[in-house]
C-alpha positions as CSV (number, residue, x, y, z in Angstrom):
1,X,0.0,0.0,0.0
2,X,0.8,3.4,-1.0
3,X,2.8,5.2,2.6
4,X,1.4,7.9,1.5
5,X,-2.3,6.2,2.1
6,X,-1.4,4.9,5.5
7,X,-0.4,8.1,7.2
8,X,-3.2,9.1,6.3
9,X,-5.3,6.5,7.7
10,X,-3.2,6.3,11.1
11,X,-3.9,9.8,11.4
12,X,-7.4,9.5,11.2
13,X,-7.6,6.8,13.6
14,X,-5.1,8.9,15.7
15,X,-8.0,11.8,15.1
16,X,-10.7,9.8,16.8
17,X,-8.7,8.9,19.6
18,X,-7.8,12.1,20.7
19,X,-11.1,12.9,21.9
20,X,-10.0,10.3,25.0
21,X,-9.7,12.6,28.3
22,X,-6.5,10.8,29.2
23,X,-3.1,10.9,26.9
24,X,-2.1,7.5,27.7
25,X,-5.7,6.2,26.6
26,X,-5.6,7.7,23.6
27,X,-2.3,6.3,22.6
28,X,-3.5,2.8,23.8
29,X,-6.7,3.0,22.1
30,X,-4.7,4.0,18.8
31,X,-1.9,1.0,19.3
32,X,-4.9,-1.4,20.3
33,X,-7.0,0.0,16.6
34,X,-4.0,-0.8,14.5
35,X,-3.4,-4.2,16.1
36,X,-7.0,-5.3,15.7
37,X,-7.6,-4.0,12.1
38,X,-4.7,-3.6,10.0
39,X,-3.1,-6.0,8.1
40,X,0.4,-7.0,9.5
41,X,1.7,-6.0,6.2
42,X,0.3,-2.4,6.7
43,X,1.8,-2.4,10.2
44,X,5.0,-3.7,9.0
45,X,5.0,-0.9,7.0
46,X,4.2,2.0,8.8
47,X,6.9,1.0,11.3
48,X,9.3,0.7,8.8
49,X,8.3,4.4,8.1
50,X,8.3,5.5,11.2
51,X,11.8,4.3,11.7
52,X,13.0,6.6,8.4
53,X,12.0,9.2,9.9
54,X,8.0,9.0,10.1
55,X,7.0,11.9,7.8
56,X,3.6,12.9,8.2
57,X,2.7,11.4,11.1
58,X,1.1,13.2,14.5
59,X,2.7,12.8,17.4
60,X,0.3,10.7,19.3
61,X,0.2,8.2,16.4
62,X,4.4,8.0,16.7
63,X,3.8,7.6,20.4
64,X,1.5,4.6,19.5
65,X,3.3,3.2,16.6
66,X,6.5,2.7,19.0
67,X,4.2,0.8,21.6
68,X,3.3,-2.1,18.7
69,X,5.0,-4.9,17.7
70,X,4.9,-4.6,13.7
């Protein structure tokens, strides 16, 4: 998948979560979205990015990204 595509999509996710009261719930509830639902390959992936460097991506997504196991 375009990496392009999946910032995107991390972001959003990392949108809905930041409604959560707490810091640390968001992050978890981000982490705990991208386990669930996407594709190793797309987690793989994103990691990989985030590990270049990690353009595009929100803080709180970063924060959850480094809490998974891609």
């Amino acid at each position: 998948m375009n990496i392009g595509q999946l910032v995107r999509m991390a972001n959003d996710v990392g949108h809905f979560f930041a409604t959560e009261r707490e810091h640390p719930a968001a992050v978890a509830g981000i982490a705990n979205h991208l386990q669930l639902f996407w594709d190793p390959r797309m987690r793989r992936q994103i990691h990989r990015h985030l590990l270049e460097g990690g353009e595009g991506l929100e803080d709180i997504v970063r924060e959850a990204l480094a809490q998974l196991n891609p």
